[in-house]
C-alpha positions as CSV (number, residue, x, y, z in Angstrom):
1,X,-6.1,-17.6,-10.6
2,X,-3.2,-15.9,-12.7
3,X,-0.7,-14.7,-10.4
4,X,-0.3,-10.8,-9.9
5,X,3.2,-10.4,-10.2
6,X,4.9,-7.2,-8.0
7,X,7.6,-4.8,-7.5
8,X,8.3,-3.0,-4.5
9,X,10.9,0.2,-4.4
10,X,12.5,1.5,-1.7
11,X,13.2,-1.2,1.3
12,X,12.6,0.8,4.3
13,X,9.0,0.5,4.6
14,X,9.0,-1.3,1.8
15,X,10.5,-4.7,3.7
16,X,6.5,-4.0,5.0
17,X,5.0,-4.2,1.5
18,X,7.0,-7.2,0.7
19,X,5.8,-9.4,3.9
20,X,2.3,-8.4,3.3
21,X,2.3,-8.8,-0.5
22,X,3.8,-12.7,0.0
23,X,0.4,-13.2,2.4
24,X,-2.4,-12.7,-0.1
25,X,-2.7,-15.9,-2.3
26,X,-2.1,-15.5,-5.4
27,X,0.2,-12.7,-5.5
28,X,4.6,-13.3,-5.9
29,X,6.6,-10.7,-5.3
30,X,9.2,-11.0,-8.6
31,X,11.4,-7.9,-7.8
32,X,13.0,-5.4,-5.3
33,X,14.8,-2.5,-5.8
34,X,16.7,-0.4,-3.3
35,X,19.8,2.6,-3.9
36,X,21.7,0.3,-1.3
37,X,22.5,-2.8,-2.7
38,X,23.9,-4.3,0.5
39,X,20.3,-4.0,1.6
40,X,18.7,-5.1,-1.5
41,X,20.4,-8.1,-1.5
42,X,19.7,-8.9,2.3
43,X,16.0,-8.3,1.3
44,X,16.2,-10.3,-1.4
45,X,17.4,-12.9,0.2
46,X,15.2,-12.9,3.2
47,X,12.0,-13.0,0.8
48,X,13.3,-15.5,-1.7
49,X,12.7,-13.1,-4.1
50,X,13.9,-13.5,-8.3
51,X,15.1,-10.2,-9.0
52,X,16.7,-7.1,-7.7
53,X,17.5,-3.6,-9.2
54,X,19.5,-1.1,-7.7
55,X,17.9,1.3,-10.6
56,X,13.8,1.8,-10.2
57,X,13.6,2.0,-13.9
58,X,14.6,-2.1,-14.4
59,X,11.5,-1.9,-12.1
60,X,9.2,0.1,-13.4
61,X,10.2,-0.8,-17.5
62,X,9.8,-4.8,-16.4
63,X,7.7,-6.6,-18.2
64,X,7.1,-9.2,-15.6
65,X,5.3,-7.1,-12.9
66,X,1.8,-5.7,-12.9
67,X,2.4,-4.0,-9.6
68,X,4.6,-1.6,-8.3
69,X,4.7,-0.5,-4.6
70,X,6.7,2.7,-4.3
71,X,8.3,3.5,-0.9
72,X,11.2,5.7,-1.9
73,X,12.3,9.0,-1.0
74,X,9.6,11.6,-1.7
75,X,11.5,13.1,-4.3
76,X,11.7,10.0,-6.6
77,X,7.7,9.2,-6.3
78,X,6.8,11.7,-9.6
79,X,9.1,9.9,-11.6
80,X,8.3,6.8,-10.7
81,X,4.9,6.6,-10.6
82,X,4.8,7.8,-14.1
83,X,7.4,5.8,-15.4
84,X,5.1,2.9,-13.9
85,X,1.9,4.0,-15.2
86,X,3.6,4.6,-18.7
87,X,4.8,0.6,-18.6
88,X,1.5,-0.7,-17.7
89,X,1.4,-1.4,-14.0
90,X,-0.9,-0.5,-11.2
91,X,0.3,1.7,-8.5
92,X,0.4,1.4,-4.8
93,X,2.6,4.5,-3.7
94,X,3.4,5.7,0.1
95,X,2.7,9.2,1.0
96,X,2.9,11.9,-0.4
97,X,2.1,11.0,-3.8
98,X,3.8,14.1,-5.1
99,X,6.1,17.4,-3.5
100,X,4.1,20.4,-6.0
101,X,0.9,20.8,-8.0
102,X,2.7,20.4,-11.2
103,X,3.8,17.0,-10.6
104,X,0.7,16.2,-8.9
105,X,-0.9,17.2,-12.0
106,X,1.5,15.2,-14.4
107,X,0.7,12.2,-12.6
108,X,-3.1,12.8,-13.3
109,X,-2.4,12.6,-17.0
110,X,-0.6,9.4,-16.7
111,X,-3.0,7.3,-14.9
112,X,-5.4,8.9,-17.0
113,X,-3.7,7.6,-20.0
114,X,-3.3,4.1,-18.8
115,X,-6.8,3.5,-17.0
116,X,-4.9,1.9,-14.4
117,X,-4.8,1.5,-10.6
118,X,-3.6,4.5,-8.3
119,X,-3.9,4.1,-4.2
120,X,-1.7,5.7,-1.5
121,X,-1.2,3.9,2.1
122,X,-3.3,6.3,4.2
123,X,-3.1,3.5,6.8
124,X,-5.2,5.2,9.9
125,X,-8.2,3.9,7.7
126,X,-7.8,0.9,8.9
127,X,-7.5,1.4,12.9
128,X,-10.1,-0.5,14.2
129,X,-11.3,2.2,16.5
130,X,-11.0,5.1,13.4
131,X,-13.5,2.8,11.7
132,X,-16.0,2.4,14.7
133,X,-16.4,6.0,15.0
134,X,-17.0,6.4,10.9
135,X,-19.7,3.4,11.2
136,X,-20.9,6.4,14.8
137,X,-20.8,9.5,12.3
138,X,-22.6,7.8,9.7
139,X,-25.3,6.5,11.5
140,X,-25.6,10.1,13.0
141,X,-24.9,9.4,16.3
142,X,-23.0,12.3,16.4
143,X,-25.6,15.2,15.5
144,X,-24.1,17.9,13.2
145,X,-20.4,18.1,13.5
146,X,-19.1,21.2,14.2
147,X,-15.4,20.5,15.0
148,X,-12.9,18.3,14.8
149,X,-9.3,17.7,15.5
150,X,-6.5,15.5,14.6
151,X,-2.9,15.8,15.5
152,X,0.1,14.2,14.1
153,X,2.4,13.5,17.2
154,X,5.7,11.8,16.1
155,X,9.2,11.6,18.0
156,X,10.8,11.3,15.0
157,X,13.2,14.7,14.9
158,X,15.9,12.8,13.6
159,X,14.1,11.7,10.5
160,X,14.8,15.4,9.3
161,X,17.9,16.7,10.8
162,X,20.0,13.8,10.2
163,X,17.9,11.8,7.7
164,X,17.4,11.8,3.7
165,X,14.2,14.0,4.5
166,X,16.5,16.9,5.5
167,X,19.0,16.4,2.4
168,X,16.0,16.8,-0.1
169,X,15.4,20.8,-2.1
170,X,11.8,20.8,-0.7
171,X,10.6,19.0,2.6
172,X,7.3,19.5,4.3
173,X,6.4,17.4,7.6
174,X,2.5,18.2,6.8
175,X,3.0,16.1,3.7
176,X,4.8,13.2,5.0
177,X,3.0,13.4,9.2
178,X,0.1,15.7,8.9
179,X,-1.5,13.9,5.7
180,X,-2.6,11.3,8.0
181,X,-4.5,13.3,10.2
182,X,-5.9,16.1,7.4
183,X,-6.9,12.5,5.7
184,X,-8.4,11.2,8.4
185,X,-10.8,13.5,9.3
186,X,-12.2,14.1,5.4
187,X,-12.9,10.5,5.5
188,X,-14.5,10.1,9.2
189,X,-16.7,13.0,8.7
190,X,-17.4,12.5,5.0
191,X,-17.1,16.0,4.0
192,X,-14.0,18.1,1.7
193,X,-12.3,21.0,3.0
194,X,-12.8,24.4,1.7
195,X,-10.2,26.6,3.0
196,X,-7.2,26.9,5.0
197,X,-5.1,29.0,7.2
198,X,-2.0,28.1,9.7
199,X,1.5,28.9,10.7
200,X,4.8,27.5,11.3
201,X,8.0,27.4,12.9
202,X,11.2,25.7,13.3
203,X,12.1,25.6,17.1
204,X,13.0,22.2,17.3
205,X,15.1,21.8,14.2
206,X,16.5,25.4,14.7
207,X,20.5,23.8,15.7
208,X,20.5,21.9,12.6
209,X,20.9,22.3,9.5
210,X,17.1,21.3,8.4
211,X,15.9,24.3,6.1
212,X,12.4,24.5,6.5
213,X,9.4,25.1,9.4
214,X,9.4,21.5,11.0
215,X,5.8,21.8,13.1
216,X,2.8,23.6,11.8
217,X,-0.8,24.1,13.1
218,X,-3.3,24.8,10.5
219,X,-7.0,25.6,10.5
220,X,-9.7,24.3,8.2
221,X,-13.1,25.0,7.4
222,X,-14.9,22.2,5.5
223,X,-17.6,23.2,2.9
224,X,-20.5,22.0,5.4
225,X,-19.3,25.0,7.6
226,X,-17.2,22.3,9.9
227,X,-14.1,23.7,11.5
228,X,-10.8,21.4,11.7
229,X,-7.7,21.7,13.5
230,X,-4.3,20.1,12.6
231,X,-1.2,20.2,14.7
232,X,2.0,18.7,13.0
233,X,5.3,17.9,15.0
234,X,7.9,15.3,14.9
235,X,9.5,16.7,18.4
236,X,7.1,16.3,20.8
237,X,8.1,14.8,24.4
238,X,5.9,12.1,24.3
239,X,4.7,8.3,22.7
240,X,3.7,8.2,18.9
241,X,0.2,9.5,19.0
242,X,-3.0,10.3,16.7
243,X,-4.6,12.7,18.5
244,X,-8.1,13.2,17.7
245,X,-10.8,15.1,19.2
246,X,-14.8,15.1,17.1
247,X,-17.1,17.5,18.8
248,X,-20.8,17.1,17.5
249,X,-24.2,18.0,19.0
250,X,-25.0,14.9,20.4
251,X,-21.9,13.2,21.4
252,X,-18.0,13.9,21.8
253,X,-15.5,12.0,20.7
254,X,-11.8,11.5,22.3
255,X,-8.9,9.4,21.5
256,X,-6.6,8.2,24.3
257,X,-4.3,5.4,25.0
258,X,-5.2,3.0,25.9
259,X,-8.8,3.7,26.2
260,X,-11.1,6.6,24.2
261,X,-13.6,8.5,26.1
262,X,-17.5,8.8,24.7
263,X,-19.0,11.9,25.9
264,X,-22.5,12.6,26.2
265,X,-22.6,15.4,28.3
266,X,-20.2,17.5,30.9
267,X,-20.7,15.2,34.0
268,X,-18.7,12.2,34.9
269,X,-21.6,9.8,34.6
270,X,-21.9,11.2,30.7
271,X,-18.7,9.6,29.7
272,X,-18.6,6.3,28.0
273,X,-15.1,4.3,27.6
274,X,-14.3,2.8,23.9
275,X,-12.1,-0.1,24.4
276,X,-12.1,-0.5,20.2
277,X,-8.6,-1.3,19.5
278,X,-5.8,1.5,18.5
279,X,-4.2,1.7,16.4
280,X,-4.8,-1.6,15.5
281,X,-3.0,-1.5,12.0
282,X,0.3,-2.9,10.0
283,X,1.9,-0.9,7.6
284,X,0.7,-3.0,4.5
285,X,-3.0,-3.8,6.2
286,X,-4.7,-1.8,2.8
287,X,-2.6,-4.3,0.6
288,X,-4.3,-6.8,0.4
289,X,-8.4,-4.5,-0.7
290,X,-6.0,-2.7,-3.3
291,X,-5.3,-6.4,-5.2
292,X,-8.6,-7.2,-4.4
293,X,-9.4,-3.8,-6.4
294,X,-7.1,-4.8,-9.3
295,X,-8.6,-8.1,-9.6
296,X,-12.6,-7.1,-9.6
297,X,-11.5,-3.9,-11.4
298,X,-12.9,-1.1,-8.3
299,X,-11.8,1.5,-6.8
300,X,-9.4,1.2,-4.2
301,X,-10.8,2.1,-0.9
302,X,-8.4,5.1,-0.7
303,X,-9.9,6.2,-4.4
304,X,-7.5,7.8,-6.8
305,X,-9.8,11.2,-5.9
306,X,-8.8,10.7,-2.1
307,X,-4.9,10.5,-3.2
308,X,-5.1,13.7,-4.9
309,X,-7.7,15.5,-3.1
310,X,-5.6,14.7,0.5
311,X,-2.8,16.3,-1.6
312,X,-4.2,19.5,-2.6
313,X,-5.5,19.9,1.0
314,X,-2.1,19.7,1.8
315,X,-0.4,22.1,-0.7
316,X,-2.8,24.6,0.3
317,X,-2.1,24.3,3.8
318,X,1.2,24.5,3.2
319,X,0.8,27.6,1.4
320,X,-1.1,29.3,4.0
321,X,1.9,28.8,6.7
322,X,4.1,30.3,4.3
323,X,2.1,33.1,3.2
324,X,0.4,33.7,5.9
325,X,-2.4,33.8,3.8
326,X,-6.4,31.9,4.0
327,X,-6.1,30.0,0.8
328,X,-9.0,28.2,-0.5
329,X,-8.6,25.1,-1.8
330,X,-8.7,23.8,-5.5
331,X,-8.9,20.3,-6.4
332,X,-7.3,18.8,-9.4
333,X,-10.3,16.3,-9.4
């Protein structure tokens, strides 16, 4: 087999790509590039890696890779990911894909144009327990779904107020936290979301100098009539958690740690305990099906229309806390 030659940008996550990437036989990881080059060398080192850019565009222009992982600030991902698409490479990109509509759009064309690969790490796909209760829902065990809800719970304040998050023109914590949840539940329950409402505020960044709302709860309705429920935070007093609640009219559904809870009724007898491992997942655990994609020419399992259906979800719910509005949602595909 030809090796698949790759790039990875950005070497904070991306030190994650670059492990996983070396696993998967067949595939060398010929370049790096970070904006610290203290860092990129260390990396480089580390992975016995050929090259290493300080600039993405050496990168993304190079005519020895085929793949490009993109884990750099959320403000470089536009450029990047068309400057990769332009130059004939495949695109493996960490959320969000984009920070606006237009750019989201721009990147459209550009895949378009080059017929090649686009994925995003939505990584709670591949939680062992997320994917038992899927394999539930589709076999109907459930009944009809009439509400679900998944929160993003993240101590991560710092990430914002003191971090390059909090330096960029536009941040949103829904599209770097919440996208994980609001992607979550489209794929468990197999169904899109019509239309959004929420608000926002900015208690616990309100000493700093971070510019915009830092948690947000929003409210869905899918097109099946299914309601959803989203809460956002990176300050909350407690462990790193995906909160997650599916109500249906057979069975509920509740996450815990370490243990879910399988209700089948309101008595203590009714309850079942789901021992299914959580969250059960690396960082770079949807690497290897995406190379697997390139090679058999497929879809990735999270499909080009997932990366940019997730994000209009996202803008629109972002919208609605700013407006104040219910905004229905409009998908670029």
């Amino acid at each position: 087999m030809k090796p698949l030659r790759v790039g990875v940008i950005g070497l904070g996550v991306g030190e994650q790509h670059v492990r996983s990437y070396q696993a998967i036989p067949g595939v060398v990881v010929q370049a790096v590039c970070d904006l610290n080059p203290a860092h990129l060398h260390a990396v480089q080192t580390r992975y016995g890696i050929p090259e290493a850019f300080v600039d993405s565009k050496m990168l993304t222009e190079s005519r020895d890779i085929e793949v490009v992982s993109i884990c750099s600030y959320d403000d470089s991902h536009a450029a990047q990911i068309i400057s990769a698409f332009n130059h004939g490479k495949h695109v493996m990109v960490e959320k969000p894909v984009a920070l606006n509509r237009k750019d989201a759009e721009k990147i459209l064309r550009a895949q378009d144009d080059s017929g090649l690969k686009l994925t995003s790490n939505l990584i709670l796909r591949q939680s062992p327990r997320f994917r038992q209760l899927r394999k539930w829902v589709e076999a109907g065990d459930f009944g009809d779904i009439f509400c679900i809800e998944g929160d993003y719970l993240h101590q991560i304040l710092w990430k914002i107020t003191s971090g390059w998050r909090g330096k960029m023109d536009f941040y949103s914590t829904i599209f770097g936290g919440g996208i994980h949840l609001i992607d979550l539940m489209r794929w468990l329950i197999q169904d899109e979301y019509a239309e959004v409402c929420g608000m926002g505020n900015k208690v616990l960044s309100k000493d700093s100098g971070y510019k915009f709302d830092d948690s947000f709860i929003n409210v869905f309705r899918f097109s099946s009539g299914t309601l959803a429920k989203t809460l956002t935070t990176l300050g909350p007093q407690r462990t790193k958690f995906h909160s997650l609640n599916l109500y249906g009219t057979k069975k509920t559904f509740v996450n815990h740690i370490p243990d879910a809870e399988l209700f089948t009724g309101d008595k203590i007898e009714d309850m079942q305990v789901v021992k299914t491992p959580y969250p059960g997942m690396e960082k770079g655990d949807l690497l290897p099906e995406f190379v697997a994609a390139i090679r058999e020419d497929t879809e990735p399992e999270v499909s080009r229309t997932d990366v940019f259906r997730v994000m209009d979800v996202c803008f629109a719910a972002a919208e609605a806390c700013e407006t104040g509005n219910t905004v229905s949602i409009n998908y670029l595909i």
